[in-house]
CHARMM internal coordinates of N, CA and C (Angstrom, degrees):
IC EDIT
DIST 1 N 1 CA 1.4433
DIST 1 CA 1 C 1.5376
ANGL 1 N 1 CA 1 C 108.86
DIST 1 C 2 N 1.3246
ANGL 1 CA 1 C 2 N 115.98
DIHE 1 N 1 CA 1 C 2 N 114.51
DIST 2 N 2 CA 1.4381
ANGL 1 C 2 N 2 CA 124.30
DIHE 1 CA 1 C 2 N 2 CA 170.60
DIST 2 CA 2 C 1.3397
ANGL 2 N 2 CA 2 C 129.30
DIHE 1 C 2 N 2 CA 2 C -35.30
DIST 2 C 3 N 1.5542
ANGL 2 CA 2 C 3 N 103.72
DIHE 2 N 2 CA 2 C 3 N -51.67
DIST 3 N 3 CA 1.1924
ANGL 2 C 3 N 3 CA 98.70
DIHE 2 CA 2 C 3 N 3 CA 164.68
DIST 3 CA 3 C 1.3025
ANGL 3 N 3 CA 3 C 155.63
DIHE 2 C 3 N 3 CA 3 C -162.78
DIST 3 C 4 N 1.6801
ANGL 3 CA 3 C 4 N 100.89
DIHE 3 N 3 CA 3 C 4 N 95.92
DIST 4 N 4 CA 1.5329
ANGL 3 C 4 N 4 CA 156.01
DIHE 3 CA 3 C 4 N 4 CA 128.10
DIST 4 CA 4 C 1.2935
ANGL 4 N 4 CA 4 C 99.07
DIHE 3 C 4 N 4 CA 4 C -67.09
DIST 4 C 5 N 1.6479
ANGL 4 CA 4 C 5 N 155.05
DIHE 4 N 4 CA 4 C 5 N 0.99
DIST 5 N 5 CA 1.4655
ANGL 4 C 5 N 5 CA 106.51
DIHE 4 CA 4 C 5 N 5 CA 159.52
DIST 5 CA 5 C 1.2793
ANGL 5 N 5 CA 5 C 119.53
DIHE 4 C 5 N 5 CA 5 C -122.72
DIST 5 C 6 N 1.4240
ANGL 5 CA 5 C 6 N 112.68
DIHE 5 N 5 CA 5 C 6 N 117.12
DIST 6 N 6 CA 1.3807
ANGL 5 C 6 N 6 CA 152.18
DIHE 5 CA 5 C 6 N 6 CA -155.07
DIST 6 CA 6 C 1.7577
ANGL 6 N 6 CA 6 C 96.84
DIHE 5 C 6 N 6 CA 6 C -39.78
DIST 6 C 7 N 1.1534
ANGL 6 CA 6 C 7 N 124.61
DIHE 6 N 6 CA 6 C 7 N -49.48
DIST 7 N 7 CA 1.6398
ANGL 6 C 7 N 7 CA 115.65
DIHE 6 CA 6 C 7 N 7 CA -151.31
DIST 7 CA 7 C 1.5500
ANGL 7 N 7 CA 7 C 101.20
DIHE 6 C 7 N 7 CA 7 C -48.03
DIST 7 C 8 N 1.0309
ANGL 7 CA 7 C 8 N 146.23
DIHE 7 N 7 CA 7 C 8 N -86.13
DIST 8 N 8 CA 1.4204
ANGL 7 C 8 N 8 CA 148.75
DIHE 7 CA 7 C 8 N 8 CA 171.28
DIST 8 CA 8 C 1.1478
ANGL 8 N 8 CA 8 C 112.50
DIHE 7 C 8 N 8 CA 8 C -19.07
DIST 8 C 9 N 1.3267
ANGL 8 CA 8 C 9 N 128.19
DIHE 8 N 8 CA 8 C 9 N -47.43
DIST 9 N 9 CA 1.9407
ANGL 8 C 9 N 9 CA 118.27
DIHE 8 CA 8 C 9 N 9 CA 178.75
DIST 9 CA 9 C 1.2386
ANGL 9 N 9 CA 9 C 100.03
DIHE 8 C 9 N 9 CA 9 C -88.67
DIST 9 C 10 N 1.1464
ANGL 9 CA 9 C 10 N 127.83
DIHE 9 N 9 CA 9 C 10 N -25.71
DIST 10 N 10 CA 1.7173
ANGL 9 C 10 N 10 CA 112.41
DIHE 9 CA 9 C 10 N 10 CA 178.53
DIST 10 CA 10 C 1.4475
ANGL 10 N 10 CA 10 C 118.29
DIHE 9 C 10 N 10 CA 10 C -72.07
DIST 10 C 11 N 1.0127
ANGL 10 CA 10 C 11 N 117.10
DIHE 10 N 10 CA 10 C 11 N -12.18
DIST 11 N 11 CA 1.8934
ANGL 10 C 11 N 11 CA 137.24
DIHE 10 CA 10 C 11 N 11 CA 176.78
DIST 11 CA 11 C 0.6558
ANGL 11 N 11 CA 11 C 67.79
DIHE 10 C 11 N 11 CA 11 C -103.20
DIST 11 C 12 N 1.6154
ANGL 11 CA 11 C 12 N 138.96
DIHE 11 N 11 CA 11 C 12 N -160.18
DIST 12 N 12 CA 1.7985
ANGL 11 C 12 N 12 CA 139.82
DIHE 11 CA 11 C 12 N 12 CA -146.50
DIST 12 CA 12 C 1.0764
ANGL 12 N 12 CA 12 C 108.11
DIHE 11 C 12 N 12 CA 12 C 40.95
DIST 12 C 13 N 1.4502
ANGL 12 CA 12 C 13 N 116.23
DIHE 12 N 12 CA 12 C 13 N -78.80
DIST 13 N 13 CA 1.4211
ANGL 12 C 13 N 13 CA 133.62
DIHE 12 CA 12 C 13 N 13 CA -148.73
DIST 13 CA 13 C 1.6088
ANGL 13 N 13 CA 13 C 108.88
DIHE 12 C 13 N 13 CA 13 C -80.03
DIST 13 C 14 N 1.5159
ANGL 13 CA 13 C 14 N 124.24
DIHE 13 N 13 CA 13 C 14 N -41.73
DIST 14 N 14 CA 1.3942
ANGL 13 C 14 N 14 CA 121.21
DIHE 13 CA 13 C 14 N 14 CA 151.00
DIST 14 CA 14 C 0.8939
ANGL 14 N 14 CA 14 C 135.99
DIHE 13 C 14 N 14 CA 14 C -31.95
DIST 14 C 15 N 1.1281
ANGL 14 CA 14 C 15 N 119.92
DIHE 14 N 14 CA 14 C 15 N -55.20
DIST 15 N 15 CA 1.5327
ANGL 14 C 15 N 15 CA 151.45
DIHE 14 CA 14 C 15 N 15 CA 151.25
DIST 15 CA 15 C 1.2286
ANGL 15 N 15 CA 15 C 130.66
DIHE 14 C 15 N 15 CA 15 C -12.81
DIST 15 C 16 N 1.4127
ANGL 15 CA 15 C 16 N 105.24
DIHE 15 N 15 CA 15 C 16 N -85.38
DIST 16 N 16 CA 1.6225
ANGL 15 C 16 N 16 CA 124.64
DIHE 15 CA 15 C 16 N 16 CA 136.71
DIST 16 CA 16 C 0.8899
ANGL 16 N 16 CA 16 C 130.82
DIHE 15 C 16 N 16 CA 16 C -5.10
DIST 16 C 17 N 1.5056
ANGL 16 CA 16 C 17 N 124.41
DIHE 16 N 16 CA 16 C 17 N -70.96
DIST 17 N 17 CA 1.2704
ANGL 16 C 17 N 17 CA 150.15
DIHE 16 CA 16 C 17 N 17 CA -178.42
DIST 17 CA 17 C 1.2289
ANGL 17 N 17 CA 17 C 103.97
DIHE 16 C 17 N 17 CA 17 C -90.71
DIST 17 C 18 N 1.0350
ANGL 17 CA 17 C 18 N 152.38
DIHE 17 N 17 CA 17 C 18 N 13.44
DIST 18 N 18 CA 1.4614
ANGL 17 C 18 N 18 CA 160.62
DIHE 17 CA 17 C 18 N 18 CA 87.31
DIST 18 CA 18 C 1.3326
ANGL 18 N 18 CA 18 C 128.20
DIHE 17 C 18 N 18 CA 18 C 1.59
DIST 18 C 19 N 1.3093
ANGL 18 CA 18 C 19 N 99.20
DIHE 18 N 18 CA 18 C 19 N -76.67
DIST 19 N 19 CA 1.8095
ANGL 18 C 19 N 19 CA 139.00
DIHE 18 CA 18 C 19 N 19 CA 159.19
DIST 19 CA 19 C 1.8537
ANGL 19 N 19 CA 19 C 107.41
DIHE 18 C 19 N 19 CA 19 C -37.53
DIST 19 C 20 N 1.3888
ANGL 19 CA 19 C 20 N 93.77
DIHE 19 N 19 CA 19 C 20 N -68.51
DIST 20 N 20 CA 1.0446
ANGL 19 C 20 N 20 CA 88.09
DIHE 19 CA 19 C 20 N 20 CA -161.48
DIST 20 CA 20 C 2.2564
ANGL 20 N 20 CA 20 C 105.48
DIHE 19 C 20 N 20 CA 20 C -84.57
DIST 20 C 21 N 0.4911
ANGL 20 CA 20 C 21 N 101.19
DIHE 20 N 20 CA 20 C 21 N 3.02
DIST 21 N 21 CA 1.2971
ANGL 20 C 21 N 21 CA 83.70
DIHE 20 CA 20 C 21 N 21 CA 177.74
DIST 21 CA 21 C 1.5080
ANGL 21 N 21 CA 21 C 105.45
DIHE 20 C 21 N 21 CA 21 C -131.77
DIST 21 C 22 N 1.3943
ANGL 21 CA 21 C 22 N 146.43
DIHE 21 N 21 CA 21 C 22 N -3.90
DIST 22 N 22 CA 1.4859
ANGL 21 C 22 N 22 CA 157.73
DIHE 21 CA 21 C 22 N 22 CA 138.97
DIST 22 CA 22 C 1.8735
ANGL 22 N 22 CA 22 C 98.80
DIHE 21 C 22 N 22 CA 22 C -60.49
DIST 22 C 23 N 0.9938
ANGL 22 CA 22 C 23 N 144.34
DIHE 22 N 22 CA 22 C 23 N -62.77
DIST 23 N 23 CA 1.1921
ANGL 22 C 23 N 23 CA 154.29
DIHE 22 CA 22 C 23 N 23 CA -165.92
DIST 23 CA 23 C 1.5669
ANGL 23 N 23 CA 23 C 124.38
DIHE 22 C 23 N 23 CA 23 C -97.68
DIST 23 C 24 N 0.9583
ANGL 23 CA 23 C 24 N 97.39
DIHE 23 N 23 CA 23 C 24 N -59.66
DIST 24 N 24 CA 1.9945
ANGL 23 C 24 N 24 CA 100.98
DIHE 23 CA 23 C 24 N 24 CA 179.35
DIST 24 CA 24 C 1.7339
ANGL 24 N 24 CA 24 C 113.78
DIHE 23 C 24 N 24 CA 24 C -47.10
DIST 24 C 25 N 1.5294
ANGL 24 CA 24 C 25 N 109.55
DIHE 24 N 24 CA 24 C 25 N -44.01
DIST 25 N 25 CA 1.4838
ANGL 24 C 25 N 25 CA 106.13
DIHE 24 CA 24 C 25 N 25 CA -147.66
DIST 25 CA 25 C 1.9107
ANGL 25 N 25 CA 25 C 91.58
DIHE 24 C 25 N 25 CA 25 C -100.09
DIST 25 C 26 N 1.6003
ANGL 25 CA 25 C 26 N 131.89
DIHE 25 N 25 CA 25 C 26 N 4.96
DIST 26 N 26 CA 0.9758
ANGL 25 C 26 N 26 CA 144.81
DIHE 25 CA 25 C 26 N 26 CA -171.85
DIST 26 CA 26 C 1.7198
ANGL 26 N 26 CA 26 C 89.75
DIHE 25 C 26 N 26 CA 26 C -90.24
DIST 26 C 27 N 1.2782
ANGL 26 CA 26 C 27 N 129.24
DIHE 26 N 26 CA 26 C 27 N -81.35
DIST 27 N 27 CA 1.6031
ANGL 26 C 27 N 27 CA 145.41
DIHE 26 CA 26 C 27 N 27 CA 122.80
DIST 27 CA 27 C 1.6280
ANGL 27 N 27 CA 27 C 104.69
DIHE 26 C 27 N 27 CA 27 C 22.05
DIST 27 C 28 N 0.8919
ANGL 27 CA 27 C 28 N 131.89
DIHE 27 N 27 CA 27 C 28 N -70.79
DIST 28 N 28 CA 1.0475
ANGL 27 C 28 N 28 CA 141.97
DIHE 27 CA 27 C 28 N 28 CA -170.28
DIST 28 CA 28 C 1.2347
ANGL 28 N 28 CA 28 C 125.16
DIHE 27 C 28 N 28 CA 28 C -66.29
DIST 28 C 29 N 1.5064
ANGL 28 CA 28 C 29 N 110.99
DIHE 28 N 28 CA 28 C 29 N -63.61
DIST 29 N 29 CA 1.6154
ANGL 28 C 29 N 29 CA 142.50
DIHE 28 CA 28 C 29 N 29 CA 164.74
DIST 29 CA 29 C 1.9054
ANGL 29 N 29 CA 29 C 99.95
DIHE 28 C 29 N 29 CA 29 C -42.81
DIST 29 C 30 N 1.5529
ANGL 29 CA 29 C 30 N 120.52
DIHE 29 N 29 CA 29 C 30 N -39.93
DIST 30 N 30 CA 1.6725
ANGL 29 C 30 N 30 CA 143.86
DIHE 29 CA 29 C 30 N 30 CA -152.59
DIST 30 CA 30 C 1.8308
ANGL 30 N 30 CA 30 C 84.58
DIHE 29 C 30 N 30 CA 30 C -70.68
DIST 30 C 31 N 1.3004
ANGL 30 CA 30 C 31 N 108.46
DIHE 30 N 30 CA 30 C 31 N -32.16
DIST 31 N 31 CA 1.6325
ANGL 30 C 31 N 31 CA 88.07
DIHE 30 CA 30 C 31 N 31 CA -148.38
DIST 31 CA 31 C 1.0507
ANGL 31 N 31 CA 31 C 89.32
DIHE 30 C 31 N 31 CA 31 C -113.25
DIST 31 C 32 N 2.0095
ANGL 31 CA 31 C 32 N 96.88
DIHE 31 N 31 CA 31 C 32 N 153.74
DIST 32 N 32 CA 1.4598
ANGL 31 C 32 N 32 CA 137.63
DIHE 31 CA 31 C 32 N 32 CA -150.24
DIST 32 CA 32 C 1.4575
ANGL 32 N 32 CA 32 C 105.39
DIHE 31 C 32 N 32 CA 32 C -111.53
DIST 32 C 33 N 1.3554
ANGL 32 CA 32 C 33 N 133.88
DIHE 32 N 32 CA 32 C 33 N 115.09
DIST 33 N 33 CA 1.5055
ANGL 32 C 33 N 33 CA 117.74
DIHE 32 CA 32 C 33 N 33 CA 149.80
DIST 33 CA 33 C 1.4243
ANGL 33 N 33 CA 33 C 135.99
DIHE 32 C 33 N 33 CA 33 C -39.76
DIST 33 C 34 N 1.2420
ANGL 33 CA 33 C 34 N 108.18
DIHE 33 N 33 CA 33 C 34 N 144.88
DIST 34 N 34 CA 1.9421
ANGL 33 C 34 N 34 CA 98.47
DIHE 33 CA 33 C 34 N 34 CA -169.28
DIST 34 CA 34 C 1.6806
ANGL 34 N 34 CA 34 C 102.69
DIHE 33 C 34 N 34 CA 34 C -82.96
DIST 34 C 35 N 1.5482
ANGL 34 CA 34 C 35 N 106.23
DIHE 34 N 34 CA 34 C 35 N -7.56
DIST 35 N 35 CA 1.7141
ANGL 34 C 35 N 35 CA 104.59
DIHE 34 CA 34 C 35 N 35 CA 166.49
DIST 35 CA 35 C 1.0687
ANGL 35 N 35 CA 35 C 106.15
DIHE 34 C 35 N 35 CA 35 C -147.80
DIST 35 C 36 N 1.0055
ANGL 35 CA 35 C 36 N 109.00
DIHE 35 N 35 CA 35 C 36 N 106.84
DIST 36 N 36 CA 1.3963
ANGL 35 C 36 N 36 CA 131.16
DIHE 35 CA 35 C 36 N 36 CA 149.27
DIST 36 CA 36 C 1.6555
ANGL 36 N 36 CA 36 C 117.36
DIHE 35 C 36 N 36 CA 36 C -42.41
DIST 36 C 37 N 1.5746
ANGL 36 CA 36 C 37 N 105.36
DIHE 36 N 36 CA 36 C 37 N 126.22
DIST 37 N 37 CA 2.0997
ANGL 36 C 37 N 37 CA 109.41
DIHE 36 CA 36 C 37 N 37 CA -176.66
DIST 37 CA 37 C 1.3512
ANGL 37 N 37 CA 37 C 88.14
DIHE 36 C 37 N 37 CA 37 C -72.49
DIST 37 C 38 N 1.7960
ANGL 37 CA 37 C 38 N 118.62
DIHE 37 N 37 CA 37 C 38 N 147.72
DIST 38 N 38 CA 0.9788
ANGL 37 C 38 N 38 CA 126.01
DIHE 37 CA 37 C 38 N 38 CA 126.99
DIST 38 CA 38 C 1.2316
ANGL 38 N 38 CA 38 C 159.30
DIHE 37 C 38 N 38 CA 38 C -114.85
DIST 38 C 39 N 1.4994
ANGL 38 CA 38 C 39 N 137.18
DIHE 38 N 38 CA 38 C 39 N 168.79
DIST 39 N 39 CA 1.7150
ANGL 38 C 39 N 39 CA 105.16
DIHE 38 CA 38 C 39 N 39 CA -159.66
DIST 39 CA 39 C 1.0807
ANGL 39 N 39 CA 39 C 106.03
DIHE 38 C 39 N 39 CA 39 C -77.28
DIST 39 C 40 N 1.7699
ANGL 39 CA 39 C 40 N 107.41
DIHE 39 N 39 CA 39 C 40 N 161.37
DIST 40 N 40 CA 1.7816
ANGL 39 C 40 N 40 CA 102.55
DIHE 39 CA 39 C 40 N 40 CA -171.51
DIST 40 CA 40 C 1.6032
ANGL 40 N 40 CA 40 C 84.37
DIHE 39 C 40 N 40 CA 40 C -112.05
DIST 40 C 41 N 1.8358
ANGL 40 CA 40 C 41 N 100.65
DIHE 40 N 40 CA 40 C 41 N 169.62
DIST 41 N 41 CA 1.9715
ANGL 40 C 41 N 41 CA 104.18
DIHE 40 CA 40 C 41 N 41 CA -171.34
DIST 41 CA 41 C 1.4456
ANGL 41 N 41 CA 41 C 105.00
DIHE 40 C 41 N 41 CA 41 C -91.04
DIST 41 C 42 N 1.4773
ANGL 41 CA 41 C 42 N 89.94
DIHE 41 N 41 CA 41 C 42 N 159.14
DIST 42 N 42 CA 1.4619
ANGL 41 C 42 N 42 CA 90.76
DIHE 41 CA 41 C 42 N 42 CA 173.31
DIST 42 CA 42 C 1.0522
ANGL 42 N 42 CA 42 C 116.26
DIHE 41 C 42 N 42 CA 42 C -76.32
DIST 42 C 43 N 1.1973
ANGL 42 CA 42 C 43 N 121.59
DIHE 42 N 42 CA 42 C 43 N -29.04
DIST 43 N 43 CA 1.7027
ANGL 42 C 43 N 43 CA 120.18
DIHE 42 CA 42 C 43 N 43 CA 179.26
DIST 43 CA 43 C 1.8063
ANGL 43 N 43 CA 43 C 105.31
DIHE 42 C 43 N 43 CA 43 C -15.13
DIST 43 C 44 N 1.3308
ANGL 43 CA 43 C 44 N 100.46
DIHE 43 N 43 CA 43 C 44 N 154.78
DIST 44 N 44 CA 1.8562
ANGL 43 C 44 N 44 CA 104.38
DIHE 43 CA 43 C 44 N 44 CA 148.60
DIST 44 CA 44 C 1.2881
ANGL 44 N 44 CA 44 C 100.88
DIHE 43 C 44 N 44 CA 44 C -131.47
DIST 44 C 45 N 1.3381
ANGL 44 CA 44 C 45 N 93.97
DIHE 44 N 44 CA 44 C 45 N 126.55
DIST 45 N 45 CA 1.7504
ANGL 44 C 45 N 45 CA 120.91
DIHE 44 CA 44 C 45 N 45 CA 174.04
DIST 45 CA 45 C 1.4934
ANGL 45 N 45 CA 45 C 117.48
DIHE 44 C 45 N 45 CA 45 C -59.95
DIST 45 C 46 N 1.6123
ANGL 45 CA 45 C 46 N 108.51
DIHE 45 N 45 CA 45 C 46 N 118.07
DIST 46 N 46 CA 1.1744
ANGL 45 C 46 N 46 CA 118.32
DIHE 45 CA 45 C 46 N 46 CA -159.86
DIST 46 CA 46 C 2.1134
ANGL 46 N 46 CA 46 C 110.49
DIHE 45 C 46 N 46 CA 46 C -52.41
DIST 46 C 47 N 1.1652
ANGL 46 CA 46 C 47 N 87.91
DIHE 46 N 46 CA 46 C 47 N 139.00
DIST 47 N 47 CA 1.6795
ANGL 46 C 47 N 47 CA 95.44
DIHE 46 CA 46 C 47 N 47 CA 172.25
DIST 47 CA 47 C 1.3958
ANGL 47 N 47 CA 47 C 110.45
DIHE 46 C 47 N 47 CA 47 C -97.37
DIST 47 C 48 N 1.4837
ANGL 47 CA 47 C 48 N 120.33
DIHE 47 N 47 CA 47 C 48 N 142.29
DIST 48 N 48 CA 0.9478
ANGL 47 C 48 N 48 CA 119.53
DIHE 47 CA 47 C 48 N 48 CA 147.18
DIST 48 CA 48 C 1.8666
ANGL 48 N 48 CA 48 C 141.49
DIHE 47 C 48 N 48 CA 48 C -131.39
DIST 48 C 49 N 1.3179
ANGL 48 CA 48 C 49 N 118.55
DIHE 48 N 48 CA 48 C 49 N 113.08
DIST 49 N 49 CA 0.9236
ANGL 48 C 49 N 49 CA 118.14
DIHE 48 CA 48 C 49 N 49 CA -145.80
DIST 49 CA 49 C 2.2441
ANGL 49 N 49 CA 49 C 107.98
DIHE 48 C 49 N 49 CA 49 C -40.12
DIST 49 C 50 N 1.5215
ANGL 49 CA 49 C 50 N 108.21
DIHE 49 N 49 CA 49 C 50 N 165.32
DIST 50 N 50 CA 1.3782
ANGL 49 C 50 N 50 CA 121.37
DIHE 49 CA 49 C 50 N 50 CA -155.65
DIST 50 CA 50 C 1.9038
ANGL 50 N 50 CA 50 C 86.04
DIHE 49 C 50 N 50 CA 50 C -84.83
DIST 50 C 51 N 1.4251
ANGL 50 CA 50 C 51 N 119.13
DIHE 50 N 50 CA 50 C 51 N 147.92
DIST 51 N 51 CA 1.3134
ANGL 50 C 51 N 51 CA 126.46
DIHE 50 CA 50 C 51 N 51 CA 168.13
DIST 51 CA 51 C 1.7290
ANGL 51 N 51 CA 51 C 102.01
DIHE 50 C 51 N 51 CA 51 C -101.03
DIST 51 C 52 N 1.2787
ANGL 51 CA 51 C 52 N 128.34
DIHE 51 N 51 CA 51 C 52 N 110.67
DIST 52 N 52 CA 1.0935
ANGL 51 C 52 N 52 CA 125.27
DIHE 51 CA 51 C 52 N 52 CA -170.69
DIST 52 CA 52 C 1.7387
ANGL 52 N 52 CA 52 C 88.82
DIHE 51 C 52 N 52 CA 52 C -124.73
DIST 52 C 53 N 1.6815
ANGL 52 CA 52 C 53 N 85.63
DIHE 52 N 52 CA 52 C 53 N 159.51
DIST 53 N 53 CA 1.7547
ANGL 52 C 53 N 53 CA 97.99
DIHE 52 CA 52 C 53 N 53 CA -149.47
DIST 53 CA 53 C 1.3561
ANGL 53 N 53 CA 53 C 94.32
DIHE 52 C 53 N 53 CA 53 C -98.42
DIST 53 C 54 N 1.7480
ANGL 53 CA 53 C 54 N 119.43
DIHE 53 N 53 CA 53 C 54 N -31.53
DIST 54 N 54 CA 1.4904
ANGL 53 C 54 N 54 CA 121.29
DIHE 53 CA 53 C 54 N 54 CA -173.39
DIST 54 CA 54 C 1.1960
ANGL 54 N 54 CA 54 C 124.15
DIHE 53 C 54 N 54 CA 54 C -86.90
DIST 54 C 55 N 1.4925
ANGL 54 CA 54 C 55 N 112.37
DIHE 54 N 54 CA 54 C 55 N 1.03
DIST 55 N 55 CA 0.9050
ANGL 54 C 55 N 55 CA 134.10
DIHE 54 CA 54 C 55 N 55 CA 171.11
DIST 55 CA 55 C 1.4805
ANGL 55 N 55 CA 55 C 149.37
DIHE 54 C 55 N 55 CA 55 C -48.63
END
COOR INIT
IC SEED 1 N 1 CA 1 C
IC BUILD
């Protein structure tokens, strides 16, 4: 049976796993969000109480 013999899928599979973990996570790590979070202040924004007319 052809294939059961390993030499050809076991190169493949090195390979592969080559790829993906030499290359992918370099790639990955590379890319930038188009927005960036930023911190919000601590301040608290002044209140001021509501002028109500029916009041």
């Amino acid at each position: 049976m052809p294939q059961l013999n390993p030499a050809p899928w076991f190169l493949i599979l090195v390979f592969s796993w080559f790829i993906f973990l030499a290359l992918l996570p370099s790639k990955v790590l590379a890319h930038t969000f188009p927005n960036e979070p930023t911190t919000q202040s601590t301040k608290k924004p002044k209140t001021e109480p509501w002028n109500w007319t029916w009041h």
